[in-house]
C-alpha positions in Angstrom: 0.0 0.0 0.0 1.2 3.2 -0.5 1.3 5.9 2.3 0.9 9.4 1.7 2.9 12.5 3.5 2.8 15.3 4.4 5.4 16.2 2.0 3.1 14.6 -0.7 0.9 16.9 0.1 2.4 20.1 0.0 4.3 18.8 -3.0 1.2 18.2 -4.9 -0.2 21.9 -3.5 2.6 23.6 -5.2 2.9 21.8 -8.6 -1.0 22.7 -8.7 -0.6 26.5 -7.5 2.5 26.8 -10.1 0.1 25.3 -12.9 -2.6 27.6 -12.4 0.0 31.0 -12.1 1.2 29.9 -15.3 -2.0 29.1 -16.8 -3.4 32.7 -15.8 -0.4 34.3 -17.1 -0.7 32.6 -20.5 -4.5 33.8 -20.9 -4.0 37.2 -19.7 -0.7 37.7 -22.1 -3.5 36.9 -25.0 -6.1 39.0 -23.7 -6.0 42.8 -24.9 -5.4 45.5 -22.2 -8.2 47.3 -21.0 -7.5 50.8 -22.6 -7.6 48.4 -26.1 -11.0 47.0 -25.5 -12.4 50.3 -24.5 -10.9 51.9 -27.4 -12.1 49.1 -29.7 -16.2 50.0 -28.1 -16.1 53.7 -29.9 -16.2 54.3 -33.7 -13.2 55.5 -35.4 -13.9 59.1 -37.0 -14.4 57.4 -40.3 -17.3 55.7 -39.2 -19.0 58.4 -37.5 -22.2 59.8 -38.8 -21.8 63.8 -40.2 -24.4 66.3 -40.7 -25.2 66.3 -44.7 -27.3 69.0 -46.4 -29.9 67.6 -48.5 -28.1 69.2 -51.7 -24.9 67.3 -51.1 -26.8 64.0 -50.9 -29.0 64.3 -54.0 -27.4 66.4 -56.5 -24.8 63.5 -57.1 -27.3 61.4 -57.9 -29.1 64.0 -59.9 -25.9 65.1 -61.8 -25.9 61.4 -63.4 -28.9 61.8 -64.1 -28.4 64.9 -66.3 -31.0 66.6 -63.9 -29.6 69.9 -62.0 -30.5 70.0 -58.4 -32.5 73.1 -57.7 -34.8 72.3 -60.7 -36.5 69.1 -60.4 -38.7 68.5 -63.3 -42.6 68.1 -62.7 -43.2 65.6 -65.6 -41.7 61.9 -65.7 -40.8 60.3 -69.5 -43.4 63.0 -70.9 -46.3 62.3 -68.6 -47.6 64.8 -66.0 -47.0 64.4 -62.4 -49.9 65.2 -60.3 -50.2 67.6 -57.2 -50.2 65.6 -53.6 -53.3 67.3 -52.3 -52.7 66.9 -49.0 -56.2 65.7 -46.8 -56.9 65.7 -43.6 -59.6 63.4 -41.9 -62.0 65.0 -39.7 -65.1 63.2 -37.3 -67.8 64.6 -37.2 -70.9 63.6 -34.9 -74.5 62.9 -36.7 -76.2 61.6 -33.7 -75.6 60.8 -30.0 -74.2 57.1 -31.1 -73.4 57.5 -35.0 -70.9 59.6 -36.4 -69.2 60.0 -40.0 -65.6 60.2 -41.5 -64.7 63.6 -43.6 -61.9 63.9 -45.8 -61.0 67.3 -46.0 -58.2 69.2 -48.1 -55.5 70.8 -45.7 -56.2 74.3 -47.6 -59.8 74.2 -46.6 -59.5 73.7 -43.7 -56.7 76.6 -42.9 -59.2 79.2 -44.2 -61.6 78.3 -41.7 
């Protein structure tokens, strides 16, 4: 039978505390610093959104078009475009239970 000592013991204690200090150092040598994984949680400045005008983002697109900015045409391959007339819904009460939807045009309604 085999006995075991007390310098067994504390022989096997050490080989396992000098296993896991070299274990630890391994992972944190291939773990980044902390100043690198904060830095990596921000966009760089190229990746950053910037204020654009509404000019600067169409009037590329327009240019290839042959179509200047400023002067967008109201017809499309010859036919006529037709005016949005903006409407604005409007309740209005018949009876004490009933009631009716109105469309109304926006103009209409602001010369009231």
């Amino acid at each position: 039978m085999v006995a075991i000592t007390k310098s067994m013991v504390v022989l096997s204690a050490l080989t396992a505390a000098g296993l896991i200090v070299t274990l630890e150092t391994m992972l944190r040598a291939q773990e980044p610093s902390a100043a690198v994984q904060v830095n990596e949680r921000f966009p760089r400045t190229d990746e950053t959104f910037r204020p654009v005008t509404m000019i600067d983002f169409v009037a590329p697109k327009l240019a290839d078009q042959g179509v200047k900015a400023d002067r967008l045409s109201g017809a499309t391959d010859g036919a006529v475009v037709r005016q949005v007339s903006r409407v604005i819904t409007i309740e209005r009460r018949i009876g004490a239970n009933t009631s009716e939807l109105m469309r109304l045009p926006l103009a209409d309604l602001a010369q009231r």
